[in-house]
N, C-alpha and C positions, 0 to 999 in steps of 0.2 A: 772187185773194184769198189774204192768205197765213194761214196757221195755225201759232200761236207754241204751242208745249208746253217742259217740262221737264222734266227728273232728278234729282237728288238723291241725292249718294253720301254715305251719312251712317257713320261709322263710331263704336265704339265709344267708351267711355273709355279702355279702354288701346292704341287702334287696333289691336285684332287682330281683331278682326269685322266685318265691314260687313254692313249691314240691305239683305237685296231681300226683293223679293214674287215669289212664283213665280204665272206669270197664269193666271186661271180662266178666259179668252176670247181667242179671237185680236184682234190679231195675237198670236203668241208665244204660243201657250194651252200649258201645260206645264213653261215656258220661265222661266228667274231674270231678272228685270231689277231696274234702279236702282227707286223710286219715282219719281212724280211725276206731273205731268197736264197739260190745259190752261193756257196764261196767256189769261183774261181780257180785252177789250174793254176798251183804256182803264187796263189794272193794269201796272204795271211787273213785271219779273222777278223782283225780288229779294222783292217784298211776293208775289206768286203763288209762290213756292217755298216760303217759311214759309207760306202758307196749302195749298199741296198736302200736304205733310209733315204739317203734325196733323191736316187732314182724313184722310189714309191709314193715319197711324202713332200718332198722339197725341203725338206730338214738336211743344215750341211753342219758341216764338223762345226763353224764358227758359234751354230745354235744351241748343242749340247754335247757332254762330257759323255760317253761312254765305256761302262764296266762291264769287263767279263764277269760273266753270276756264275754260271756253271754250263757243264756241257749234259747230254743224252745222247747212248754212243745204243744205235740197235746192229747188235752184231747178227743175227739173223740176215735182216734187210741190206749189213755194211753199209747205215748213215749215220751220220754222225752231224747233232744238232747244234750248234751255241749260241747259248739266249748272253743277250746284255742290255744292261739298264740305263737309264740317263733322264735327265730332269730338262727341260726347256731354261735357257737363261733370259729366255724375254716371250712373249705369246706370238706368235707368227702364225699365217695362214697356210693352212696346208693344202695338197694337192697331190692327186696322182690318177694314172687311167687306168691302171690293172685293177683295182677294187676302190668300192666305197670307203671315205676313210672316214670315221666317227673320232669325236673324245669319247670315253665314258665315265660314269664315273665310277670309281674305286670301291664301294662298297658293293660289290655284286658278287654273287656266288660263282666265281671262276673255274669250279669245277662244273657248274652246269651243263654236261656233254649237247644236249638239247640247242643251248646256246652259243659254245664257245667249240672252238677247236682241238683238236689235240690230244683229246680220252685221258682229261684231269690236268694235260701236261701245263697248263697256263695257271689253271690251280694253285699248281707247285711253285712254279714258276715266282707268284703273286705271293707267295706265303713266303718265301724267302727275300722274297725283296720289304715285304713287311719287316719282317723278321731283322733285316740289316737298315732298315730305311735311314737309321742316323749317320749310316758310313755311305750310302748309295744314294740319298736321294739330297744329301748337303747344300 
C-alpha cells in the first residue's frame, strides 16, 4: 500500500523568506521542515497541497500559485513525496495549531540535518527551486 504525502515551500512576497513549521512530534520533533501532509484517497496532488497549506497556514489558493517541482518516491517504505513551490501575492498572516510556523530566511544551510528535516531532502529541495527561481518564483 503506498502512502502519498506533500510539501510545500511557500516563500514570501519579496522571496526572501520561506515559511516552515518547526515540529512539535516526531518524526523531526524540534526540527524546521517544509509544510504539508497527507494526500487523500482518490484527491490529486495539486488539490491536496492547497488544501494542506490553509488547513496548516491559512494560506488559500486566492494567496499563491503553486508548482509541482518534483516528486521522492521511497519504494522500500512505498511513499511517495511531492514537493511544490509558490511565492505569496501579497504578505498575510499566518496561522496554524499542528506546529510552530516561522518565515526564515533564504540564506541558510538547508542541508543542516541538525536543523532542518528530511536527511538533506529540503536541501534538495531549495537548490532546485534556486536553480528555476526565474520560472517558480515569478
Amino acid at each position: 500500500m503506498n502512502i502519498d504525502f506533500n510539501v510545500i515551500a511557500v516563500f514570501d512576497s519579496m522571496c526572501k523568506h520561506i515559511l516552515m513549521c518547526k515540529r512539535r512530534k516526531n518524526p523531526y520533533k524540534g526540527l524546521y521542515n517544509l509544510v504539508g501532509g497527507k494526500i487523500e484517497s482518490g484527491e490529486d496532488g495539486l488539490s491536496a497541497a492547497y488544501r494542506e497549506l490553509e488547513e496548516e497556514t491559512g494560506i488559500s489558493k486566492k494567496d499563491v500559485i503553486l508548482t509541482h517541482l518534483m516528486d521522492f518516491t521511497y519504494y522500500l517504505s512505498s511513499i511517495k513525496v511531492e514537493a511544490y513551490v509558490g511565492r505569496l501575492n501579497k504578505e498575510i498572516s499566518v496561522y496554524g495549531d499542528e506546529n510552530d510556523l516561522e518565515w526564515i530566511e533564504i540564506n541558510q544551510n538547508f542541508f543542516d540535518v541538525s536543523k532542518f528535516a528530511g536527511e538533506g531532502n529540503i536541501g534538495h529541495i531549495m537548490e532546485q527551486i534556486f536553480l528555476y527561481k526565474n520560472i517558480l518564483l515569478k
